[in-house]
C-alpha positions as CSV (number, residue, x, y, z in Angstrom):
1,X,-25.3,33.4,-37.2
2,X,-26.4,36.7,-36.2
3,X,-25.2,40.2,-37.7
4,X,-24.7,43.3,-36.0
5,X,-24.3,46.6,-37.5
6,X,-21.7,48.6,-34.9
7,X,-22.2,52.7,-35.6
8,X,-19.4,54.9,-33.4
9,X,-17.0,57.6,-33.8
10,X,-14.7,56.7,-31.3
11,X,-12.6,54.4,-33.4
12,X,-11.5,52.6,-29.9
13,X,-15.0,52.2,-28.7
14,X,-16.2,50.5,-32.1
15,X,-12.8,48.0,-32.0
16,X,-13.8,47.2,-28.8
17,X,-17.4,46.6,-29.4
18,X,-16.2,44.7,-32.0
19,X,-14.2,42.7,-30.6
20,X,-16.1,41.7,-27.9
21,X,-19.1,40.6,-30.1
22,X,-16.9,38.5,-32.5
23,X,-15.6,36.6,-29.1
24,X,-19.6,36.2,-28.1
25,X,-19.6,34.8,-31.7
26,X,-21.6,37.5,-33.7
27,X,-20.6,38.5,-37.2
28,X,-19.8,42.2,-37.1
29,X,-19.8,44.7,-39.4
30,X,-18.9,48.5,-38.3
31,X,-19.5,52.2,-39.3
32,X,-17.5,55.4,-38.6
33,X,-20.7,57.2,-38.6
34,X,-24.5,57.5,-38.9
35,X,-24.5,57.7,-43.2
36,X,-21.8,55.0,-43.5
37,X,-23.9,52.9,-40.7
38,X,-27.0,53.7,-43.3
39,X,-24.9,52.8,-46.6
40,X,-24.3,49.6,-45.0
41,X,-27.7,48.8,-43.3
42,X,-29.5,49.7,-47.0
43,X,-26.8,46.6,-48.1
44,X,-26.9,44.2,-45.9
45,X,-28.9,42.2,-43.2
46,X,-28.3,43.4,-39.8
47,X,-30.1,41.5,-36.6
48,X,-28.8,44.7,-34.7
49,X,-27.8,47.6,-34.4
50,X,-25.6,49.0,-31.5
51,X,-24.9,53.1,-32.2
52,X,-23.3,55.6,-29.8
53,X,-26.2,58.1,-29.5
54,X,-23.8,61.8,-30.1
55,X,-21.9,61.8,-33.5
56,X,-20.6,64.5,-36.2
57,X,-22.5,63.8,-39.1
58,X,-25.6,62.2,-38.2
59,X,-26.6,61.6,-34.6
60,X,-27.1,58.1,-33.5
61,X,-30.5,59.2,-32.5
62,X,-31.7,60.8,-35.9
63,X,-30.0,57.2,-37.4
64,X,-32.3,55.0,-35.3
65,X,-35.6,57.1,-35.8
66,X,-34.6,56.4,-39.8
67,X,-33.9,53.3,-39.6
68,X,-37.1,52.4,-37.3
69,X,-39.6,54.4,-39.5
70,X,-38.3,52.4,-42.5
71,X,-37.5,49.2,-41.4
72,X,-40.6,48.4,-38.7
């Protein structure tokens, strides 16, 4: 089955996403935030990852650019 890693401040956006990709049949994990979406990325396996771009915290963008230069 395929993981995906859900990063969004909007606590009704990430239910939704959620929800929608555990219908589509995804296993789904999800993150308040860029460093929790990090915590969880550095522990588990994620296929994708689906993050709202404009966060307190840590940006969505700064979290992709880390997560792309250390996971190619």
């Amino acid at each position: 089955m395929r993981n995906i890693l859900i990063i969004d401040d909007d606590e009704q956006m990430r239910n939704l996403l959620c929800r929608a990709m555990e219908y589509a049949g995804f296993e789904v994990e999800a993150a308040a935030d860029g460093r929790k979406g990090l915590r969880l990325f550095e522990e588990n396996a994620y296929d994708l990852v689906i993050t709202d771009l404009i966060m307190p915290e840590q940006e969505g963008m700064e979290t992709i650019t880390f997560l792309r230069k250390k996971y190619p």
